[in-house]
N, C-alpha and C positions, 0 to 999 in steps of 0.2 A: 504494500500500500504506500501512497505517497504520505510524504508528511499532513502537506493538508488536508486530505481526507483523514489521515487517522485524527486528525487536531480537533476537524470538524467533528467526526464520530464521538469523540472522550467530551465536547460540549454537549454532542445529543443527549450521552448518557449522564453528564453530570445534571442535565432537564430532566432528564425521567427520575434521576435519584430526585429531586426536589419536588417534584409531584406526586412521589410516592410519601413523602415526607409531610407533605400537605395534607393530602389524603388521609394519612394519619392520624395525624393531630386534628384531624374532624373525628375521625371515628376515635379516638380517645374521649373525646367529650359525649358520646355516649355512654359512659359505664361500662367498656366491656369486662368480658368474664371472659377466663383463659383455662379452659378446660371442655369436659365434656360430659355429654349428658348419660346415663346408661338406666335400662331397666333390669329388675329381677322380680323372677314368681319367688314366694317363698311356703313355709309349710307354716299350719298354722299349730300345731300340736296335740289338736282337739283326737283321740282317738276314734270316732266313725265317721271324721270328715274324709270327703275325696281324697285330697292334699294325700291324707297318708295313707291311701292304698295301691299308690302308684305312684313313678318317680317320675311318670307325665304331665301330673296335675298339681297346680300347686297355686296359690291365692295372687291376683295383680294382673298386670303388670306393674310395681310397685318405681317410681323414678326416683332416679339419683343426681347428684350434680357432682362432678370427679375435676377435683383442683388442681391446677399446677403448683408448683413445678413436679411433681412424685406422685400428683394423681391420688395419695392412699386416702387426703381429705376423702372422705363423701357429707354431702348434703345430702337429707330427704326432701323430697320435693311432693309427694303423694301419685295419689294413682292421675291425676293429668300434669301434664307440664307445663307453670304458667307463662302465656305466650314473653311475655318480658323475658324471663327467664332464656327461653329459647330466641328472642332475638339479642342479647346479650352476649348469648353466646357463639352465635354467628360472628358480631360485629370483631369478639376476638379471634373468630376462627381466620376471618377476613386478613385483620394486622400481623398475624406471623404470618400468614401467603404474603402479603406485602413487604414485609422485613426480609425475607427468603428469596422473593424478589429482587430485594434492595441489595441484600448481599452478593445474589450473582451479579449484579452490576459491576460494584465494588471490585469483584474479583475479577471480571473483564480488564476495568482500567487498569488493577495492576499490572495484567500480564498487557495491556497495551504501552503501556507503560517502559515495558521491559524490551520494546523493541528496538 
């Protein structure tokens, strides 16, 4: 590549880091939540419930909310998920795709960098 193309290209990319950065810091000002949601049936321990006469049946779908960074938090959330909750949790799922983004950028310029 020539120089000014590559000069031109490390400006494009330092625009899209800044727009993902932008991008950002909007969806931070929504409260995200960095984790994820999960269900579980569970048993209920009553002896002539269903639950416990087979290992197919069992009470729920019961929801959870699983926290970063190690996930082992849970919240109960109950048997629906309230919509907040689940767009909260999107808007975080959103900003690491965006960060993840941001970083292959970054790693472009360096190795443009290096040429």
């Amino acid at each position: 590549m020539e120089v000014n193309k590559i000069d031109d290209f490390k400006v494009n990319l330092l625009n899209a880091i800044e727009a993902i950065e932008h991008q950002r810091n909007i969806l931070m000002s929504k409260d995200p939540i960095f984790g994820f949601i999960t269900s579980k049936y569970v048993k209920c321990g009553k002896k002539n419930c269903k639950c416990n006469k087979s290992e197919k049946f069992g009470h729920g779908p019961y929801y959870y909310l699983r926290l970063e960074p190690d996930y082992k938090y849970r919240k109960y959330l109950g048997k629906k998920i309230p919509g907040t909750i689940e767009e909260r949790v999107e808007v975080g799922r959103t900003i690491k795709e965006l960060e993840k983004r941001k970083e292959k950028i970054k790693s472009l310029i360096y190795r443009l960098n290096e040429l």
